[in-house]
DRENPA-3360 file (N, C-alpha, C; in nm, 2 decimals, always signed):
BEGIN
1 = XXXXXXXX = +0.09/-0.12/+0.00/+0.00/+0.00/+0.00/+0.09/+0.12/+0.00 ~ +0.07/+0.22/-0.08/+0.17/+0.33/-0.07/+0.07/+0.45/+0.02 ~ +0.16/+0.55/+0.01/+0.12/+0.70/+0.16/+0.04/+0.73/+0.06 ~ +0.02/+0.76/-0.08/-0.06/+0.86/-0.16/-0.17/+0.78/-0.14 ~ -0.23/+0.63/-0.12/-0.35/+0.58/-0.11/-0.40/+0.59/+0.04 ~ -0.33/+0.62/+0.12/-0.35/+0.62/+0.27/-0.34/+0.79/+0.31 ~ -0.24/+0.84/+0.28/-0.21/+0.96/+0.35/-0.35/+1.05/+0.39 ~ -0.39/+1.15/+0.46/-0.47/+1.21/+0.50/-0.43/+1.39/+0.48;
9 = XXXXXXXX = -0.54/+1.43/+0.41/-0.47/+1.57/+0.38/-0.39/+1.56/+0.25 ~ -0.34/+1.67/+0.19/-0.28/+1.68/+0.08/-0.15/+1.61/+0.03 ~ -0.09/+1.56/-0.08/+0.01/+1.48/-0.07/+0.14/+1.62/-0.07 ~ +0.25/+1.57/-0.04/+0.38/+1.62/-0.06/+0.42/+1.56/-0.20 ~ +0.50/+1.62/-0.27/+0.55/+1.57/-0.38/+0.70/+1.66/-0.41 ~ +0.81/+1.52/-0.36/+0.95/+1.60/-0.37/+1.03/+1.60/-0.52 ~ +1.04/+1.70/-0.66/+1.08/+1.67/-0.75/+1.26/+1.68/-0.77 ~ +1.33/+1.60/-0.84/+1.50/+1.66/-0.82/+1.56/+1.59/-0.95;
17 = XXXXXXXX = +1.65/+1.65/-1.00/+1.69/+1.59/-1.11/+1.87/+1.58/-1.06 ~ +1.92/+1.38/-1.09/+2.00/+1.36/-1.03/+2.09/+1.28/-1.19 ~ +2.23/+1.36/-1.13/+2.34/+1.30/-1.17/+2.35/+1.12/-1.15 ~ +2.41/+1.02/-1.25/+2.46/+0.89/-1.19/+2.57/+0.88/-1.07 ~ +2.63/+1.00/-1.04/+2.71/+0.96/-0.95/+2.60/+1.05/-0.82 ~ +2.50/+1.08/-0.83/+2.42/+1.14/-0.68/+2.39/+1.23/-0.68 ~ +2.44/+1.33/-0.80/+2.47/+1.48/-0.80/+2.38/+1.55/-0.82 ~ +2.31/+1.66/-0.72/+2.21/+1.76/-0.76/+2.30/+1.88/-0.80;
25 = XXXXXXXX = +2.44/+1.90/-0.82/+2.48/+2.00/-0.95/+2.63/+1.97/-0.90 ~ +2.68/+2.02/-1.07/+2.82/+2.00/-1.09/+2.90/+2.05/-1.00 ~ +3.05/+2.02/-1.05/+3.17/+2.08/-0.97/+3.18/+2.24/-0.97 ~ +3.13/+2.29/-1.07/+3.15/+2.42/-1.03/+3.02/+2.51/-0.93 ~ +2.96/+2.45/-0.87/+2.89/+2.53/-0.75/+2.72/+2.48/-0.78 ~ +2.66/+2.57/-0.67/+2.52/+2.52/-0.63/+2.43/+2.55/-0.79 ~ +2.47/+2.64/-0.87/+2.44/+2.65/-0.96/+2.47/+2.55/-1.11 ~ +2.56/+2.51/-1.09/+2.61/+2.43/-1.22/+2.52/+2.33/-1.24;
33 = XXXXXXXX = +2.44/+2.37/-1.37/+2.36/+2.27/-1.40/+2.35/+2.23/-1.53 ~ +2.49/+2.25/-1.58/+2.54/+2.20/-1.72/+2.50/+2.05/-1.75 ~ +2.52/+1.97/-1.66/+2.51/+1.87/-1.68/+2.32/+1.75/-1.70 ~ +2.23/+1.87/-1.63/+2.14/+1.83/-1.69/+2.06/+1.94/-1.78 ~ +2.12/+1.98/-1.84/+2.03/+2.12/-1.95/+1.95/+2.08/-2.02 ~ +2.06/+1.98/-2.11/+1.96/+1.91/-2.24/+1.90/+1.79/-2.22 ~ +1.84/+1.76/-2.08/+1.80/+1.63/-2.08/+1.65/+1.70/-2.02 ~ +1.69/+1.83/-1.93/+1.58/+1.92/-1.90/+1.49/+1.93/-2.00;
41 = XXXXXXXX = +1.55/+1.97/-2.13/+1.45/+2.00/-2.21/+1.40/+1.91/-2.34 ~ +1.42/+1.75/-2.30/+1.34/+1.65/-2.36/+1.22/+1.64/-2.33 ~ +1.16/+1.56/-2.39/+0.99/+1.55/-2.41/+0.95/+1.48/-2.22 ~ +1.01/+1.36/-2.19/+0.97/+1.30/-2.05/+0.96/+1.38/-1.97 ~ +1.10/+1.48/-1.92/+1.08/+1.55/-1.80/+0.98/+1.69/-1.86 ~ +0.97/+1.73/-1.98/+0.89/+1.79/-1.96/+0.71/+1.77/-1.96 ~ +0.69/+1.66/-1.99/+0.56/+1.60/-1.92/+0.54/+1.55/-1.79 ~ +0.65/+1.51/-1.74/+0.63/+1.53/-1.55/+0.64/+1.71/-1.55;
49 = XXXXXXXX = +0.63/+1.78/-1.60/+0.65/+1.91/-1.58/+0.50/+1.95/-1.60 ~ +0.43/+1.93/-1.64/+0.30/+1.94/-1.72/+0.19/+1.84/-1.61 ~ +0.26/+1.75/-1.57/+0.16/+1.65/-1.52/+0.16/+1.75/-1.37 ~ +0.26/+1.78/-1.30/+0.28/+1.88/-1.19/+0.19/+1.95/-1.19 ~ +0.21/+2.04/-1.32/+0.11/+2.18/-1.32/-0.07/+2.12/-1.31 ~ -0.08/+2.06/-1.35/-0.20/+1.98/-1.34/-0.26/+1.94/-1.20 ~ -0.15/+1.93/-1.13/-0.19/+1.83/-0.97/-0.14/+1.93/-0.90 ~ -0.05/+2.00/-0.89/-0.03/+2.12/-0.75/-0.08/+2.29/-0.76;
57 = XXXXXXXX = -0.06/+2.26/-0.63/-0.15/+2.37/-0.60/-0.01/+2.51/-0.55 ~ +0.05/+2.42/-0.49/+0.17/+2.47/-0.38/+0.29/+2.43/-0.42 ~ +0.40/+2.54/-0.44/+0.49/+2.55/-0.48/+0.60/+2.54/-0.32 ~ +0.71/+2.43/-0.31/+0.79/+2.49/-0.21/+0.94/+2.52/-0.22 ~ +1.00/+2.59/-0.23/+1.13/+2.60/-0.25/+1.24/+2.65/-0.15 ~ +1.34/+2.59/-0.18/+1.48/+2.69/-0.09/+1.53/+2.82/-0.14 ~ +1.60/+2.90/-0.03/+1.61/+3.02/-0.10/+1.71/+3.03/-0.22 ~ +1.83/+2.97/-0.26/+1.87/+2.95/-0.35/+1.80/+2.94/-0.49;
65 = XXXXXXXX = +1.68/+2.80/-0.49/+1.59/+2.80/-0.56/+1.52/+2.91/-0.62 ~ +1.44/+2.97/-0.51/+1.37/+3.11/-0.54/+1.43/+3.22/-0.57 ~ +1.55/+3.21/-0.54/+1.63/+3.34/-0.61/+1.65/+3.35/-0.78 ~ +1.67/+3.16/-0.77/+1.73/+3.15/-0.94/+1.59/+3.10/-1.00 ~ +1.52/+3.06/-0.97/+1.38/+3.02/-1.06/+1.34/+3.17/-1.07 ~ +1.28/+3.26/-0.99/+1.27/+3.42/-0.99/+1.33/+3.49/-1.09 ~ +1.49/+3.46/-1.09/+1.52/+3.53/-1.18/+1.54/+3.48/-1.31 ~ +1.51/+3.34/-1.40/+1.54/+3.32/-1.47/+1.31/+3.28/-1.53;
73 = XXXXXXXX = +1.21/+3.23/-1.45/+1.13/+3.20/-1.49/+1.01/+3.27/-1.57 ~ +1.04/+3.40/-1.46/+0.91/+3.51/-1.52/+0.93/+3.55/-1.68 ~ +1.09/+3.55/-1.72/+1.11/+3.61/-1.83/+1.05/+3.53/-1.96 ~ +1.06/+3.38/-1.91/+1.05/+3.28/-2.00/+0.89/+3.31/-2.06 ~ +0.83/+3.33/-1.91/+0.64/+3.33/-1.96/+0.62/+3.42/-2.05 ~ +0.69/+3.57/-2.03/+0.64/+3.68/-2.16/+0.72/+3.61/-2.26 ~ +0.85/+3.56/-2.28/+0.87/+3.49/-2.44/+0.81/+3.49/-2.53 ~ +0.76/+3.49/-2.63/+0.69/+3.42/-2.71/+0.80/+3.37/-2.80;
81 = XXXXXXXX = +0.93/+3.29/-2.80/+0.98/+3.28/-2.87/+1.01/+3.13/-2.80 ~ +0.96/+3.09/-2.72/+1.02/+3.03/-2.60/+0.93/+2.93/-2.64 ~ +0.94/+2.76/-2.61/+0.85/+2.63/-2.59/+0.73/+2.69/-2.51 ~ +0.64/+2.64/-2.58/+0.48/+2.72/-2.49/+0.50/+2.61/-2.39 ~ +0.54/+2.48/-2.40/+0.54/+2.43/-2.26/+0.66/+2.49/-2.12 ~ +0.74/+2.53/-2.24/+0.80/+2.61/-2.10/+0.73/+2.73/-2.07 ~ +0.68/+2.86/-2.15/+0.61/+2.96/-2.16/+0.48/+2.93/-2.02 ~ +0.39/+2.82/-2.08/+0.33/+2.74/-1.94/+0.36/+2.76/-1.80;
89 = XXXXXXXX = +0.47/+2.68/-1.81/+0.53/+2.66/-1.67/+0.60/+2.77/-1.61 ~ +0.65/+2.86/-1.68/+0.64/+3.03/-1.63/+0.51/+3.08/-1.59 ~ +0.45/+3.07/-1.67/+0.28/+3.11/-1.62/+0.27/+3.02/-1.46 ~ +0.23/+2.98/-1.50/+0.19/+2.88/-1.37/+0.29/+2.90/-1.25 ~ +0.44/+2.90/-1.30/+0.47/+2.95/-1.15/+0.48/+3.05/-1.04 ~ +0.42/+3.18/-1.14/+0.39/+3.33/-1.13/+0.28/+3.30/-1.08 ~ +0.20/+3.23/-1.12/+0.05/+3.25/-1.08/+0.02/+3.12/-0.90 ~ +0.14/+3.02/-0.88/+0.04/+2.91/-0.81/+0.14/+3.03/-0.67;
97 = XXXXXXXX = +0.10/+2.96/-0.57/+0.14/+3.00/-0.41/+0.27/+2.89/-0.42 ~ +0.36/+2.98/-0.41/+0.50/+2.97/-0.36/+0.54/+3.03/-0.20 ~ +0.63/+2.89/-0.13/+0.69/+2.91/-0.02/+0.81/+2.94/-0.01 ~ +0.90/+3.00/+0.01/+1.04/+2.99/+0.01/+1.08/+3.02/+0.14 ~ +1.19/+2.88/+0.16/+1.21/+2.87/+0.34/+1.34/+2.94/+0.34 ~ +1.38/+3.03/+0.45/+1.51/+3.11/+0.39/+1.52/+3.17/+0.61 ~ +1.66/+3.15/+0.62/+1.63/+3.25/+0.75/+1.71/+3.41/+0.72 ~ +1.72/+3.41/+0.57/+1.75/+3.57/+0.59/+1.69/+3.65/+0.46;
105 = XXXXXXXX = +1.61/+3.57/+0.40/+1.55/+3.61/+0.31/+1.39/+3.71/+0.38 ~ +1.38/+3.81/+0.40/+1.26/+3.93/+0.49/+1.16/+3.95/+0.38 ~ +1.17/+3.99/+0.22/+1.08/+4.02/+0.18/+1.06/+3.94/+0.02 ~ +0.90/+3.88/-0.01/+0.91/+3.82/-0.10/+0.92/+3.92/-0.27 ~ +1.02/+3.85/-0.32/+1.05/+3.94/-0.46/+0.93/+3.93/-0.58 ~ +0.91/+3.76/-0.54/+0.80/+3.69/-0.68/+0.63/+3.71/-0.64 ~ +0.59/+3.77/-0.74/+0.47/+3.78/-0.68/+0.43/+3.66/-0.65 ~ +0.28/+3.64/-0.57/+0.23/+3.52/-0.53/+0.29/+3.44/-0.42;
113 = XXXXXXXX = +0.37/+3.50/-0.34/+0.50/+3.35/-0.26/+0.51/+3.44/-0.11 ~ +0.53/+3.39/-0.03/+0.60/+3.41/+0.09/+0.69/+3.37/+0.17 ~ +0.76/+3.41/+0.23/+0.88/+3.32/+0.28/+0.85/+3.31/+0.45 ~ +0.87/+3.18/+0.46/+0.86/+3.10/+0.61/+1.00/+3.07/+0.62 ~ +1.05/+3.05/+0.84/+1.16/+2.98/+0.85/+1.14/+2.87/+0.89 ~ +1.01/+2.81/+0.92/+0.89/+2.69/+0.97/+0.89/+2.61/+0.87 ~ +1.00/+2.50/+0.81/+0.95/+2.44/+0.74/+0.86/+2.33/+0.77 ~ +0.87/+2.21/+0.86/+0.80/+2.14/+0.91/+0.67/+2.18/+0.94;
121 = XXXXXXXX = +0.66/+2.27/+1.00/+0.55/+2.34/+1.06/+0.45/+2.38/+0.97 ~ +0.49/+2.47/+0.86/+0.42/+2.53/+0.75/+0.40/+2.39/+0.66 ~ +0.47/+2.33/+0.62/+0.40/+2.19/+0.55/+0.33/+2.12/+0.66 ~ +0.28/+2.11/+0.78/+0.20/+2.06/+0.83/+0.06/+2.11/+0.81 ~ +0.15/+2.27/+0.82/-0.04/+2.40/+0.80/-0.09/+2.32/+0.71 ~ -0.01/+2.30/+0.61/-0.10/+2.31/+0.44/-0.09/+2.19/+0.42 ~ -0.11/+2.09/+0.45/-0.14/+1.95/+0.47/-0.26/+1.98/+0.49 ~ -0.34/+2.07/+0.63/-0.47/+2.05/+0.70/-0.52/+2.12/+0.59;
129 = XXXXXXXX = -0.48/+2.20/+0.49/-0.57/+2.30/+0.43/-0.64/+2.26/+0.31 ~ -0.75/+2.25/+0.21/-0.75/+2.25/+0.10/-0.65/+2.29/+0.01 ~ -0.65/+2.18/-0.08/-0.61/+2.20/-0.21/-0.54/+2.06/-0.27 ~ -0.42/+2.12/-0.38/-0.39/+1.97/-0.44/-0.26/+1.96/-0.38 ~ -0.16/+1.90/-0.45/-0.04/+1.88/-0.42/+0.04/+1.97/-0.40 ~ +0.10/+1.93/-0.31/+0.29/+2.03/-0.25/+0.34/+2.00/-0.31 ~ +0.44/+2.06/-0.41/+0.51/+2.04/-0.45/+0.71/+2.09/-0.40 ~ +0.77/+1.99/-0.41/+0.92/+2.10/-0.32/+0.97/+2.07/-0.52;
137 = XXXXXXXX = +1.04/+2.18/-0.53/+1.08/+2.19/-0.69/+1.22/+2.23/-0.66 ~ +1.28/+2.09/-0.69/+1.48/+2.05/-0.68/+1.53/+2.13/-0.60 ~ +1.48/+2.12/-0.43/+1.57/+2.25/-0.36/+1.59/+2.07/-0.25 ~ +1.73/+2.10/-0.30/+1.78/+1.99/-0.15/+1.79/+2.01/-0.05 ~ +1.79/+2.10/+0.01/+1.75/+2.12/+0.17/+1.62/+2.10/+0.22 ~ +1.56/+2.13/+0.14/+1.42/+2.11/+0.13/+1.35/+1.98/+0.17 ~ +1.44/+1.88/+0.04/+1.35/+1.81/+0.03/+1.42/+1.67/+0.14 ~ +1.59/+1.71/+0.18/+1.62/+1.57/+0.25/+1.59/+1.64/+0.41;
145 = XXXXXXXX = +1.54/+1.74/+0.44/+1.48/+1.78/+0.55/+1.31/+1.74/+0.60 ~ +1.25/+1.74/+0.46/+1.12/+1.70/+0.50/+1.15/+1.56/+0.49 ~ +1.26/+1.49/+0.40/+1.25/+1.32/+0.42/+1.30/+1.26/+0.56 ~ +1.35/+1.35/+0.62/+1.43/+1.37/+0.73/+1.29/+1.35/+0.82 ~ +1.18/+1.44/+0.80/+1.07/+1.41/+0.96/+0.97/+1.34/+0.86 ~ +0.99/+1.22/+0.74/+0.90/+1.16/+0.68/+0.74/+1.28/+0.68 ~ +0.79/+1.36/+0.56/+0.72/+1.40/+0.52/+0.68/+1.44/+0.38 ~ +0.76/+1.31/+0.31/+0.77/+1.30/+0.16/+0.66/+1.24/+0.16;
153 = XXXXXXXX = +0.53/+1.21/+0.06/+0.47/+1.10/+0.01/+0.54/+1.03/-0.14 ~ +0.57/+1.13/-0.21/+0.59/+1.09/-0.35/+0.75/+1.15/-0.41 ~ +0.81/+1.06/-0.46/+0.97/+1.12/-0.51/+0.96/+1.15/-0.65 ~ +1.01/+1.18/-0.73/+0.98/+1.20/-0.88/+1.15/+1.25/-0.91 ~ +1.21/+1.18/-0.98/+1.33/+1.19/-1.01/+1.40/+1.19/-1.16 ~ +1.43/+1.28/-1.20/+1.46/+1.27/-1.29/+1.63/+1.24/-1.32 ~ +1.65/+1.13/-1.38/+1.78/+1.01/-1.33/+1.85/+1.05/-1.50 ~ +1.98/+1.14/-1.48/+2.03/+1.18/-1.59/+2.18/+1.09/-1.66;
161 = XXXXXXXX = +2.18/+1.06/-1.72/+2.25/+1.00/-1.83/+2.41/+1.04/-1.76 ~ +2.41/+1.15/-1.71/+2.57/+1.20/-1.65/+2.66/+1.20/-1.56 ~ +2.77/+1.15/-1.55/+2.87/+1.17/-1.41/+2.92/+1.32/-1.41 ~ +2.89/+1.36/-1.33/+2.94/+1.52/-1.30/+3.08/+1.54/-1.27 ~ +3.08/+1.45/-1.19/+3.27/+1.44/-1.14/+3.26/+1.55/-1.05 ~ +3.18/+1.60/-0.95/+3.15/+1.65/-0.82/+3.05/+1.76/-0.83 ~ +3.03/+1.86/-0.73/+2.92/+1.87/-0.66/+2.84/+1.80/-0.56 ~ +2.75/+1.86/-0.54/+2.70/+1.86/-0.39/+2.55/+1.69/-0.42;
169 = XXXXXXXX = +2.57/+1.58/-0.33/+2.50/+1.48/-0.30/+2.35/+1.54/-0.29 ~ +2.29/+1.48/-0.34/+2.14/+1.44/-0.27/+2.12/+1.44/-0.14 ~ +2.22/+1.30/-0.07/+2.18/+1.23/+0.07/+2.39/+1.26/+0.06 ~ +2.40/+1.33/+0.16/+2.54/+1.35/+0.23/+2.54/+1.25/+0.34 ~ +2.44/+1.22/+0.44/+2.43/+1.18/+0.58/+2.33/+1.03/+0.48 ~ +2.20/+1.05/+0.55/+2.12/+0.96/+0.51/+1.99/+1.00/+0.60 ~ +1.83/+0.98/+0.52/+1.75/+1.02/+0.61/+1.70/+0.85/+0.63 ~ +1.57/+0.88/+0.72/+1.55/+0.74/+0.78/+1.52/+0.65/+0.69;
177 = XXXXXXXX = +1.53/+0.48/+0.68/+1.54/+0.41/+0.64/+1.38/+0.40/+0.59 ~ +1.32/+0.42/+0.46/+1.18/+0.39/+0.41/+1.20/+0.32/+0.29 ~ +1.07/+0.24/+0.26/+1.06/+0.18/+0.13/+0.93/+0.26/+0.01 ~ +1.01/+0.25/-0.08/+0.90/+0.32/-0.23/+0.93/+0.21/-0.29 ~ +0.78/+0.21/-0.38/+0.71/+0.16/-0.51/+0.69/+0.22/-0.60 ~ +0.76/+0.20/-0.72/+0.77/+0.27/-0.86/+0.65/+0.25/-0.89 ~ +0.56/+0.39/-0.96/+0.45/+0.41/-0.97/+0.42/+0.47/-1.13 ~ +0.54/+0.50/-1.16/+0.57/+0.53/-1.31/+0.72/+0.56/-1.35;
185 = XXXXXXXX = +0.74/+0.54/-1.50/+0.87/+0.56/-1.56/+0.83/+0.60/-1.70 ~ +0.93/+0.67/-1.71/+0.92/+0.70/-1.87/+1.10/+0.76/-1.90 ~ +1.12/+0.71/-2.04/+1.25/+0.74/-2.08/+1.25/+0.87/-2.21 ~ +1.36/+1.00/-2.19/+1.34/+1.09/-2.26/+1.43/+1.01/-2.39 ~ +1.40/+1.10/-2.49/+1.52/+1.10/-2.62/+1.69/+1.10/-2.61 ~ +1.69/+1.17/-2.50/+1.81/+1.17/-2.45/+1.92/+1.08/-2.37 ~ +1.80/+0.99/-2.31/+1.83/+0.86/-2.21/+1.78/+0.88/-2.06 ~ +1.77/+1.02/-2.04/+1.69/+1.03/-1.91/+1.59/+0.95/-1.86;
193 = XXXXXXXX = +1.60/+0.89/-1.74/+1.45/+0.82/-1.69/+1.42/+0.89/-1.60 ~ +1.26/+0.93/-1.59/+1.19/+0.99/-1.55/+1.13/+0.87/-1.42 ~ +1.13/+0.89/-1.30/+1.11/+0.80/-1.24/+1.00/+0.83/-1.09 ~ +0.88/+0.74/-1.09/+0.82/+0.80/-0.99/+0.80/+0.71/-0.87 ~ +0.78/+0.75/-0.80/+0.83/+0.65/-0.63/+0.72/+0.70/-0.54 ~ +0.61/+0.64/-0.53/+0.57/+0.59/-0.41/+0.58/+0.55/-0.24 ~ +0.59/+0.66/-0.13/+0.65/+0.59/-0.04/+0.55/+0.49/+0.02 ~ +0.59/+0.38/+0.05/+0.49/+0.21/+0.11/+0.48/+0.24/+0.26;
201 = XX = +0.35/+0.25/+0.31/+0.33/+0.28/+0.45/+0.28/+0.09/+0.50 ~ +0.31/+0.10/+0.60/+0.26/-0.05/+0.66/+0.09/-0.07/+0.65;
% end
């Protein structure tokens, strides 16, 4: 039986796109994301991108995250030159409720969003609240902190073709010992597998 058939309240749903050697970004810093560009913009991960917009309601991010989605997303939405499915997902992220957990981040830049330093806390609020899915969007602190107080229901991974040859792990330490059930897969053009996980509750 998995958490998303049992769970109570809204699901969490943690998304991250990972290196073969573990890597949520290259050797050159928290930014370096050379290594999954062109696998970002194949057809698979962009229909988990689309299937997202479809099911969440709630955006959650780290302040890193929100600084660089912020500054690189809005622009994409006015594009008209740009993939309407990316164009889309500019829209949509302007428009859904964004969190960004930050303890020095004071005032929100992106319309729509506000920043908490409660993250446990505030994904508990919005658990009790109407709506659809939480989504955490590739911020690692984020997401090995909520796996940390088992607060993941669903993993969605996007598993890239690349060894980065360093940068910063997913799991540095390790959160607690849980079992998932693959719940979907799909392979891009590129060789990326798109991979969806299930956490199994007793």
């Amino acid at each position: 039986m998995t958490n998303a058939d049992t769970a109570q309240g809204r699901r969490v749903v943690a998304n991250i796109s990972l290196s073969l050697d573990g890597r949520v970004s290259g050797p050159g810093g928290d930014h370096d994301m050379s290594w999954v560009a062109r696998h970002a913009v194949s057809d698979a991960p962009r229909e988990v991108m689309t299937r997202m917009m479809d099911s969440a309601t709630t955006a959650l991010v780290g302040r890193k995250n929100y600084e660089g989605f912020g500054g690189y997303w809005p622009a994409v939405a006015r594009d008209e030159s740009a993939d309407p499915r990316d164009r889309g997902y500019g829209r949509w992220l302007d428009a859904v409720e964004k969190v960004a957990f930050s303890r020095t981040l004071t005032e929100p830049s992106w319309e729509n969003s506000r920043v908490s330093a409660d993250l446990i806390g505030e994904v508990k609020r919005l658990r009790a609240q109407p709506g659809g899915d939480i989504y955490v969007l590739n911020s690692t602190s984020v997401i090995t902190a909520l796996l940390d107080a088992g607060e993941v229901d669903r993993l969605v991974i996007v598993l890239c073709p690349e060894i980065s040859g360093g940068g910063a792990r997913l799991f540095e330490g390790g959160p607690p010992a849980t079992s998932w059930t693959l719940t979907d897969l799909a392979t891009s053009e590129t060789g990326a597998v798109c991979l969806t996980y299930d956490k199994v509750t007793a």
